[in-house]
C-alpha positions in Angstrom: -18.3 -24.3 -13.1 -16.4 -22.4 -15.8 -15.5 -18.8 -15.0 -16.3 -16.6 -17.7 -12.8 -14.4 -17.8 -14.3 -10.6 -18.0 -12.0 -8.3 -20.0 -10.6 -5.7 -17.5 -10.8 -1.8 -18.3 -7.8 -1.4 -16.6 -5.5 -3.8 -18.4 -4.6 -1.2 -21.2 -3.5 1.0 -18.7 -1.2 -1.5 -16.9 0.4 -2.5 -20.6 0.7 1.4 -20.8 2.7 1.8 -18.3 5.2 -1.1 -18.5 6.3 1.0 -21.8 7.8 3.3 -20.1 7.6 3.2 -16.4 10.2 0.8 -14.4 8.1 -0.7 -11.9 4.3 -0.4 -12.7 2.0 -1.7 -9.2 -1.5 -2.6 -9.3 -3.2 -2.5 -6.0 -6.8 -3.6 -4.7 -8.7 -5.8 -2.7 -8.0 -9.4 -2.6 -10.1 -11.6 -4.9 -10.5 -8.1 -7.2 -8.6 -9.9 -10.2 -5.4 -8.8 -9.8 -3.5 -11.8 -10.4 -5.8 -13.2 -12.9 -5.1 -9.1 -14.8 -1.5 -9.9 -14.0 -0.9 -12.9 -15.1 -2.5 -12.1 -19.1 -0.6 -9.3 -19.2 2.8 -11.3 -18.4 1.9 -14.4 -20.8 0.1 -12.4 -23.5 1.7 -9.2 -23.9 4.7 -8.3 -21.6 6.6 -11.4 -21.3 7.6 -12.2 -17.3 8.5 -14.8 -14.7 5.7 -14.4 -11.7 6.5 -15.1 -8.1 3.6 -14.9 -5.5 4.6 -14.3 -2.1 1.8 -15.9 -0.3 3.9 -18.9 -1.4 5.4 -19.9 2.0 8.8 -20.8 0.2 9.4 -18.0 -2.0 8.2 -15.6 0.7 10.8 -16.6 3.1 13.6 -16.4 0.6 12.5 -13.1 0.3 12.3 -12.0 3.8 15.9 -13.7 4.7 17.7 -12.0 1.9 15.4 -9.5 -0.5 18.7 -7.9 -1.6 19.8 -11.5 -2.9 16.1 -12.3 -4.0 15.8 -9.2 -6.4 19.6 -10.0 -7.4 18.5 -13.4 -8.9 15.9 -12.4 -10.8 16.1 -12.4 -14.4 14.1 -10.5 -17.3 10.5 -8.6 -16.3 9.1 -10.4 -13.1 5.1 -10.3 -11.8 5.6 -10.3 -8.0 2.2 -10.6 -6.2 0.9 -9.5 -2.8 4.0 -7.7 -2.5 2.4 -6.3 1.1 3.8 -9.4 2.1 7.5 -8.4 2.4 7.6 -4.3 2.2 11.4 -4.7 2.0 11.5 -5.9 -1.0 10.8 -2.4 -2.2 13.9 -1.1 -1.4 16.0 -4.1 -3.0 13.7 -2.9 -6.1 14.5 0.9 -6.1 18.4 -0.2 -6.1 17.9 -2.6 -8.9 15.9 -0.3 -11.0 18.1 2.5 -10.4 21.5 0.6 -11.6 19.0 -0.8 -14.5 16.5 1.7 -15.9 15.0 -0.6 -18.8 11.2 -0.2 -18.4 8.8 -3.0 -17.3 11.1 -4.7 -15.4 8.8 -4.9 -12.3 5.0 -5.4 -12.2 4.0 -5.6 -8.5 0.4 -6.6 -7.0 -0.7 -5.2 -3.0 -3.9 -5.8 -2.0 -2.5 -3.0 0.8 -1.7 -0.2 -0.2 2.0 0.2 0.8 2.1 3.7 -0.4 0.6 4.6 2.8 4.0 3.9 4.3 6.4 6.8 3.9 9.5 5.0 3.5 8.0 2.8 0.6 6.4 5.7 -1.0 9.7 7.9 -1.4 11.4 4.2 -2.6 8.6 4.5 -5.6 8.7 8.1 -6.5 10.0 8.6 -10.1 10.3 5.1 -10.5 6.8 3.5 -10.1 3.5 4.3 -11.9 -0.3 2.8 -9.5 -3.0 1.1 -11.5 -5.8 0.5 -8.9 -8.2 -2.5 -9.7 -11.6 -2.4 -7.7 -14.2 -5.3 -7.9 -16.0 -5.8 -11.6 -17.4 -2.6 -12.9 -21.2 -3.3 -14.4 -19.7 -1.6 -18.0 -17.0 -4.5 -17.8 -19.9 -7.5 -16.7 -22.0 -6.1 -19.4 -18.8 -5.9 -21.9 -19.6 -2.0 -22.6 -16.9 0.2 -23.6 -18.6 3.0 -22.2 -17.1 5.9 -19.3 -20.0 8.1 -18.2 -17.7 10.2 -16.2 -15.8 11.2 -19.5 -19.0 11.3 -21.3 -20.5 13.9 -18.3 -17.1 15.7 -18.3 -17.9 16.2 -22.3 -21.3 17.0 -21.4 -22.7 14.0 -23.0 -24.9 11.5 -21.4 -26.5 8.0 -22.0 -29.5 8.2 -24.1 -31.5 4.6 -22.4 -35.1 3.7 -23.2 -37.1 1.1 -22.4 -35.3 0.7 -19.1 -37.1 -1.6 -16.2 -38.7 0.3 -14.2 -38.6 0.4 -10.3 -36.2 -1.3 -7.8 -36.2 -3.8 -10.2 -33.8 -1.6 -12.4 -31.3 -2.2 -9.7 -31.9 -5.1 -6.8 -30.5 -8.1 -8.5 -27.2 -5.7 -9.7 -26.2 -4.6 -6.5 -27.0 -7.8 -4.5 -24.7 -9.9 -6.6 -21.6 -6.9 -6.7 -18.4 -6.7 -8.7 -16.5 -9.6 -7.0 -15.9 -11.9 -9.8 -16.3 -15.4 -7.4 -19.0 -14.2 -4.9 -20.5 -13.5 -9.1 -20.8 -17.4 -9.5 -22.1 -18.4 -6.4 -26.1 -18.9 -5.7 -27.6 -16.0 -3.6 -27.7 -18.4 -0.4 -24.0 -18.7 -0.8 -22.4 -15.6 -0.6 -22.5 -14.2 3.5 -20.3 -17.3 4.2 -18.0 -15.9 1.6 -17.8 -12.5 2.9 -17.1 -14.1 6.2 -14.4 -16.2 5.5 -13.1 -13.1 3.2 -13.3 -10.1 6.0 -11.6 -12.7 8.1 -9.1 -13.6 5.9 -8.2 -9.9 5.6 -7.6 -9.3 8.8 -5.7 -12.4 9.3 -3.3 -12.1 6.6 -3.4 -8.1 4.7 -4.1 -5.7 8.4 -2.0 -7.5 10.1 1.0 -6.7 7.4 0.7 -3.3 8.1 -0.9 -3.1 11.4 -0.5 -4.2 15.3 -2.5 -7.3 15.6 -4.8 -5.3 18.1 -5.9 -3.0 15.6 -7.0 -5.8 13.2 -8.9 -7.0 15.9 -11.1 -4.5 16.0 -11.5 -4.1 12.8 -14.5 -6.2 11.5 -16.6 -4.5 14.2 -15.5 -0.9 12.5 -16.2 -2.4 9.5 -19.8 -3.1 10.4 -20.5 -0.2 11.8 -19.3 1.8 8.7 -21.6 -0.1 6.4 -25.2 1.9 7.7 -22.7 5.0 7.7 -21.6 4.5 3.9 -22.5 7.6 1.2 -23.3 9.7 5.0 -20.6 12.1 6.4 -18.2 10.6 8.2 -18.4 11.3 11.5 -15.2 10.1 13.5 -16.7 10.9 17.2 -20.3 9.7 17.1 -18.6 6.0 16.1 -15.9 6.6 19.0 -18.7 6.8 21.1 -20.3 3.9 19.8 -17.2 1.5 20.1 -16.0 3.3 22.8 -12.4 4.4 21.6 -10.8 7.7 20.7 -11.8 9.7 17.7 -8.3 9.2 16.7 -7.8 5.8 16.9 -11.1 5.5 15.2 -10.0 7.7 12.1 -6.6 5.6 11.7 -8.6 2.5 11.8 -10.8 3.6 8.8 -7.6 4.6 7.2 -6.4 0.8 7.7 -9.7 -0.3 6.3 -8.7 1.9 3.3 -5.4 0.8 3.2 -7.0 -3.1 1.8 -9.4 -1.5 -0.2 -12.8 -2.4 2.0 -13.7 1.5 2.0 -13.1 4.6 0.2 -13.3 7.9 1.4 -14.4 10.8 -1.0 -13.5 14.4 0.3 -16.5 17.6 0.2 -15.9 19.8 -2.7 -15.8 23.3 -2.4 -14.9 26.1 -4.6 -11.8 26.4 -2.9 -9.4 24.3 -3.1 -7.9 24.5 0.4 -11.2 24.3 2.3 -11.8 20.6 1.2 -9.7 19.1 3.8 -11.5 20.8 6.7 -15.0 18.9 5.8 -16.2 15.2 6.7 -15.2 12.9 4.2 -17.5 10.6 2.9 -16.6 6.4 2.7 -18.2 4.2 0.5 -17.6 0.4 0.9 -15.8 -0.8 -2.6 -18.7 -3.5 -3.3 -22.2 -3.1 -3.1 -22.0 -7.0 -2.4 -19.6 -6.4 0.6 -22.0 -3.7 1.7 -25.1 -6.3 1.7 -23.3 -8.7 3.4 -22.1 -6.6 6.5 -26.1 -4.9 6.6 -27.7 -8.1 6.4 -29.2 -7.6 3.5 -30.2 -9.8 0.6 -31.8 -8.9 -2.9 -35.4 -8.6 -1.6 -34.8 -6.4 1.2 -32.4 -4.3 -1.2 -35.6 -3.9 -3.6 -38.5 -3.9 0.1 -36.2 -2.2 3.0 -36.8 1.5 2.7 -33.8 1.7 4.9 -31.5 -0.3 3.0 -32.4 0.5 -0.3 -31.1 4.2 -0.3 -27.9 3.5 1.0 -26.7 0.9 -0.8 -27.9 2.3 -4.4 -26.1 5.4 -3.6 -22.6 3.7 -2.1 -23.2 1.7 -5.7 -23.7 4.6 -7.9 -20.6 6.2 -6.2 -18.4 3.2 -6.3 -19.4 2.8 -10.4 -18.4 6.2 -11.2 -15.5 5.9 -9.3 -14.5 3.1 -11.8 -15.2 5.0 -14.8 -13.1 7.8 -13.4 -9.8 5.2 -13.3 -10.8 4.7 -16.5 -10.0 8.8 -17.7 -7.1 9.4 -18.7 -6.2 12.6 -16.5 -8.0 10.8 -13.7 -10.7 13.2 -12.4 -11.3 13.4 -8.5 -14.9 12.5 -7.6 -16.2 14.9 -4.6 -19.5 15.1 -2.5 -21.1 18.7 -2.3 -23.2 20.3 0.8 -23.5 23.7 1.3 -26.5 24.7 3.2 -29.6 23.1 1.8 -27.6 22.1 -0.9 -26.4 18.8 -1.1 -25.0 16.7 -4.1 -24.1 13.6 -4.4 -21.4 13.3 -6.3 -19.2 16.2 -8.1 -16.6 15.3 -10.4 -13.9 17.9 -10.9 -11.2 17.3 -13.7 -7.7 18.9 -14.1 -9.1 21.8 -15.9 -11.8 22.8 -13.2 -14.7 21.2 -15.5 -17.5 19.5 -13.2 -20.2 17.6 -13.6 -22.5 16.3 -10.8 -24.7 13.6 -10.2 -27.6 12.9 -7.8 -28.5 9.2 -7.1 -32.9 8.5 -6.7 -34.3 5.1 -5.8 -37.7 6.7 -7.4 -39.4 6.1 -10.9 -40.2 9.5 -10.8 -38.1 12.7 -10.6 -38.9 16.3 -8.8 -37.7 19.8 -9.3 -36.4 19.3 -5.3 -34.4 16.2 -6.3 -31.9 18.7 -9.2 -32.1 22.4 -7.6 -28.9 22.2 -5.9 -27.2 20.8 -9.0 -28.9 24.1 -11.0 -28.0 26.1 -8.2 -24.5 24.9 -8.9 -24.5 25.4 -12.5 -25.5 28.9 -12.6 -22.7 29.3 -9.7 -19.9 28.5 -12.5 -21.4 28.4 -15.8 -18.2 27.9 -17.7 -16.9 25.1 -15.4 -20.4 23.2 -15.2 -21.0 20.3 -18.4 -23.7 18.1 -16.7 -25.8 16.9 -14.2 -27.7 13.8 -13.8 -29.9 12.3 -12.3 -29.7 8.6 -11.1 -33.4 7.0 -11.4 -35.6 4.3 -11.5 -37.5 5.4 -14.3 -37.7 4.1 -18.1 -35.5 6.5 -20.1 -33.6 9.4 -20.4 -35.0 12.6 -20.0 -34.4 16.3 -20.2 -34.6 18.7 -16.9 -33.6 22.1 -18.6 -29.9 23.6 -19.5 -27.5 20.9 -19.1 -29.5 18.5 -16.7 -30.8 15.1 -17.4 -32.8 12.2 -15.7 -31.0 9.3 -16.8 -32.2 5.1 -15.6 -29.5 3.4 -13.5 -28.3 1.2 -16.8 -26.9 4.2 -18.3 -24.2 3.4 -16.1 -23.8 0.3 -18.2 -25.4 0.6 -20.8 -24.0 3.5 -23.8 -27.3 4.1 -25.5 -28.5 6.1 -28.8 
């Protein structure tokens, strides 16, 4: 079968970047696209020699002398999975220093070695992150549309004629953003996730982690997936795999760390009262998601207990795409404060917000927007929109600066 290549939103930003930033790194998952993104860029529009270092040969050239390997490199270079031998980093950051020429270094990780403190002060001043998650629905659909920009503006998608019920989203969310799991027939997919989860642990955790921890991993993982777009509760899953709250925190940060989860902090007016609240983690594919619930595409659209959580972990993960997409990159928050809970809160660098509420229902109720009114008339300057997620047909008005908006307005730009 011929892949279909999808044009990747983030591609611009890469190209931006080798302009005038030394070493530009694009990390993600594996099988996200970052090679495939990579590889464009260096044959179509920033001419460069790519290495990969899951090649066993040119992997243990660089682990026997990085120093010598980074010496012997000529003109820009691609080097991918650069996880693979961290100390190459440091043999960069002496070579880019003595050589400040920009776009002399574009790096792939699918683990984040910014996590490591050493590597991280290597990058500073030198290195500009481009993160690549798993196939937005704008980028499958080919729509230049970012409804986080357009909220923060206080626009929204005008959709009609949407399909109507669990329809609107079950086949979307069962098939995900991963572009090979994409091409494979429903049936195929869970032995794909296995082999991938595995792979993972096998190769990316245990780059940046004691082989013990990987090992526990995939069960974490699992029992993260009925937790996803809930509060984060580090001691109730301690209890549940019977290990320390700590230990079970730094394991989800490993699980972020390759780019299976991401953790979204609570928003509050204050700025210094968001760290002291329960994060919530969404897993990075609603694909991924199905696969570790045991879910397919009918019991997405039948399972009451499915459905919710997995539209909302793939709402969440969509507009955190778009929100890469912004050029001042906006932070996306989750909101409870008493009886009021929200979603999703999107904050830019100016203090603008805009919030969204995700509904598996055709049908939308006064109960389903009063915290996002209640917010609103908290901070009327600040506040440009709030939406509603639904099932239902088209776009609709809910009063000063609210709107009920189908799921395909995340895809879809409208009149």
């Amino acid at each position: 079968m011929t892949i279909h290549l999808i044009e990747r939103r983030a591609t611009a930003s890469v190209i931006e970047a080798l302009k005038d930033t030394r070493v530009v790194l694009v990390l993600g998952a594996r099988q996200v696209g970052k090679s495939t993104l990579c590889s464009e860029i260096a044959r179509e529009h920033h001419l460069a020699t790519t290495y990969t270092l899951d090649d066993l040969a040119t992997r243990n050239a660089a682990l026997n002398d990085p120093t010598g390997f980074v010496a012997g490199l000529s003109g820009p270079v691609v080097i991918d999975e650069i996880q693979r031998v961290p100390d190459l980093v440091l043999a960069i950051k002496d070579a880019v220093d003595r050589d400040t020429t920009p776009g002399r270094f574009l790096l792939t990780g699918s683990a984040n070695l910014l996590s490591n403190r050493h590597v991280r002060d290597s990058l500073a001043g030198r290195a500009q992150t481009v993160r690549l998650w798993p196939l937005a629905q704008a980028e499958i659909h080919g729509a230049e549309i970012n409804v986080v920009q357009m909220l923060l503006d206080g626009r929204i998608p005008h959709i009609v004629d949407a399909p109507v019920g669990r329809d609107a989203f079950a086949s979307v969310v069962a098939e995900g953003g991963y572009p090979e799991v994409r091409t494979r027939p429903p049936g195929r997919r869970p032995a794909w996730f296995r082999d991938y989860v595995q792979a993972i642990v096998e190769r990316d955790m245990r780059d940046i982690a004691s082989a013990q921890k990987a090992h526990e991993i995939p069960g974490l993982l699992r029992l993260l997936a009925p937790q996803a777009a809930n509060l984060l509760d580090y001691r109730k899953m301690a209890q549940q795999l019977d290990l320390d709250p700590k230990t079970v925190k730094a394991y989800v940060k490993l699980l972020e760390d390759v780019f299976l989860v991401c953790s979204v902090r609570a928003w509050r007016p204050g700025i210094g009262r968001r760290e002291v609240h329960k994060p919530k983690p969404y897993i990075v594919d609603s694909a991924l998601m199905a696969f570790l619930l045991g879910a397919d595409e009918r019991r997405i659209r039948e399972d009451d207990q499915i459905t919710g959580k997995v539209l909302e972990n793939f709402c969440g993960m969509e507009l955190l795409k778009h929100a890469e997409w912004c050029e001042d990159r906006p932070e996306l928050y989750h909101y409870r404060d008493g009886r009021d809970e929200i979603d999703v809160v999107i904050e830019d660098r100016g203090g603008d917000l805009a919030c969204v509420e995700v509904k598996s229902t055709a049908s939308v109720t006064t109960k389903d927007y009063r915290a996002m009114a209640n917010l609103r008339d908290s901070r009327p300057k600040q506040f440009k929109a709030g939406v509603v997620l639904y099932t239902g047909a088209q776009t609709i008005p809910l009063g000063d600066r609210l709107w009920a908006v189908p799921i395909s307005g995340l895809w879809t730009p409208g009149g």
